[in-house]
C-alpha positions as CSV (number, residue, x, y, z in Angstrom):
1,X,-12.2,-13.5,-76.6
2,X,-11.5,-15.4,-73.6
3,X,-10.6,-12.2,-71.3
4,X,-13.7,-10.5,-72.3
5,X,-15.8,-13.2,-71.2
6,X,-13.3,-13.0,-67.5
7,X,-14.0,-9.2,-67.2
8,X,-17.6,-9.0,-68.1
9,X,-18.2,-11.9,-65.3
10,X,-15.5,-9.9,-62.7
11,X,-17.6,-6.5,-63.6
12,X,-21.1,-8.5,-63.1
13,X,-19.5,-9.7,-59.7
14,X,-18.1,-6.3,-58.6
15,X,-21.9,-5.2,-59.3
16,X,-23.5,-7.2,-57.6
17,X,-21.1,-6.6,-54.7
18,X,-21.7,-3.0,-54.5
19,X,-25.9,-3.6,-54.8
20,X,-25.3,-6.3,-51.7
21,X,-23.2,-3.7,-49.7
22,X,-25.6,-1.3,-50.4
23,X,-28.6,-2.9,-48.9
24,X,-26.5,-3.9,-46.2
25,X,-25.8,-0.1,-45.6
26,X,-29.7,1.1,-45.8
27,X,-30.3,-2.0,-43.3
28,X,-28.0,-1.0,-40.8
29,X,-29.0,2.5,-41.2
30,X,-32.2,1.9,-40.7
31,X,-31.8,-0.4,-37.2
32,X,-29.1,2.2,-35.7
33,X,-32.4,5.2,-36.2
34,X,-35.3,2.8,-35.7
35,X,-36.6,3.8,-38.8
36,X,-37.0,7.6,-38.1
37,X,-36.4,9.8,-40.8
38,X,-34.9,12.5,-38.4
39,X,-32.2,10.4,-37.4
40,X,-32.0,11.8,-34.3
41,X,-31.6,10.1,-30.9
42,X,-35.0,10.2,-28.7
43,X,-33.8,12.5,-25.7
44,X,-37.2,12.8,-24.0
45,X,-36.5,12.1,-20.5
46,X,-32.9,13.0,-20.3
47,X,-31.1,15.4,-18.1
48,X,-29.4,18.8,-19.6
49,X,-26.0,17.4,-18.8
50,X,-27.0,13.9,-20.3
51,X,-28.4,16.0,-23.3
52,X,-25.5,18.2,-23.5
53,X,-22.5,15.3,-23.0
54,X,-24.2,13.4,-26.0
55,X,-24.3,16.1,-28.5
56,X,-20.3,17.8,-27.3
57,X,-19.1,14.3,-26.9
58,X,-21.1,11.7,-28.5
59,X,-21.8,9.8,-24.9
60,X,-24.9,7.6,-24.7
61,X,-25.9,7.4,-20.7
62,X,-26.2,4.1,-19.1
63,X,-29.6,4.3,-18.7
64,X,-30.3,4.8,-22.0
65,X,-27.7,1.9,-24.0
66,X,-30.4,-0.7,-23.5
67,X,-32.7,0.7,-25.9
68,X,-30.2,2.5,-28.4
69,X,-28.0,-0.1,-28.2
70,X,-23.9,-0.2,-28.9
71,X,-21.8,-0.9,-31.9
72,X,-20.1,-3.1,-30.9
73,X,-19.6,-5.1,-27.2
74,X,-16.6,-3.2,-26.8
75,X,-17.3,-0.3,-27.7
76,X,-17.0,2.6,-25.0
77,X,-20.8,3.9,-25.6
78,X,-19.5,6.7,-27.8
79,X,-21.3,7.4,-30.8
80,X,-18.0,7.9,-32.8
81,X,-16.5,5.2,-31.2
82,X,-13.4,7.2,-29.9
């Protein structure tokens, strides 16, 4: 009887875990896009070759970073992070 009452409380725990995560998923998803349902990064204003290094290699220019933001502070400005 004892275990039941362990594994219904580890199950309500691993639940709640996943809801948590999830949220924290749809958050993050939501800052990276602004909120957009598109998705897609704003490229008004950017050269062809700016346009066309970001959607071959996933590079973010300079000028640009302030607004969309990294990652991470060590990240190399790649959307993939490679």
């Amino acid at each position: 009887m004892e275990t039941k009452h362990i594994l219904m409380v580890f199950g309500a725990l691993v639940v709640l875990l996943v809801l948590f995560q999830f949220y924290q998923i749809n958050t993050l998803k939501n800052s990276i896009t602004g909120g957009a349902v598109s998705g897609k990064m704003d490229t008004s204003g950017w050269t062809q070759n700016e346009i066309m290094n970001y959607e071959m290699h996933g590079t973010i220019p300079a000028r640009a970073q302030g607004s969309a933001g990294q990652s991470s502070p060590s990240s190399s400005g790649m959307v993939g992070g490679c």
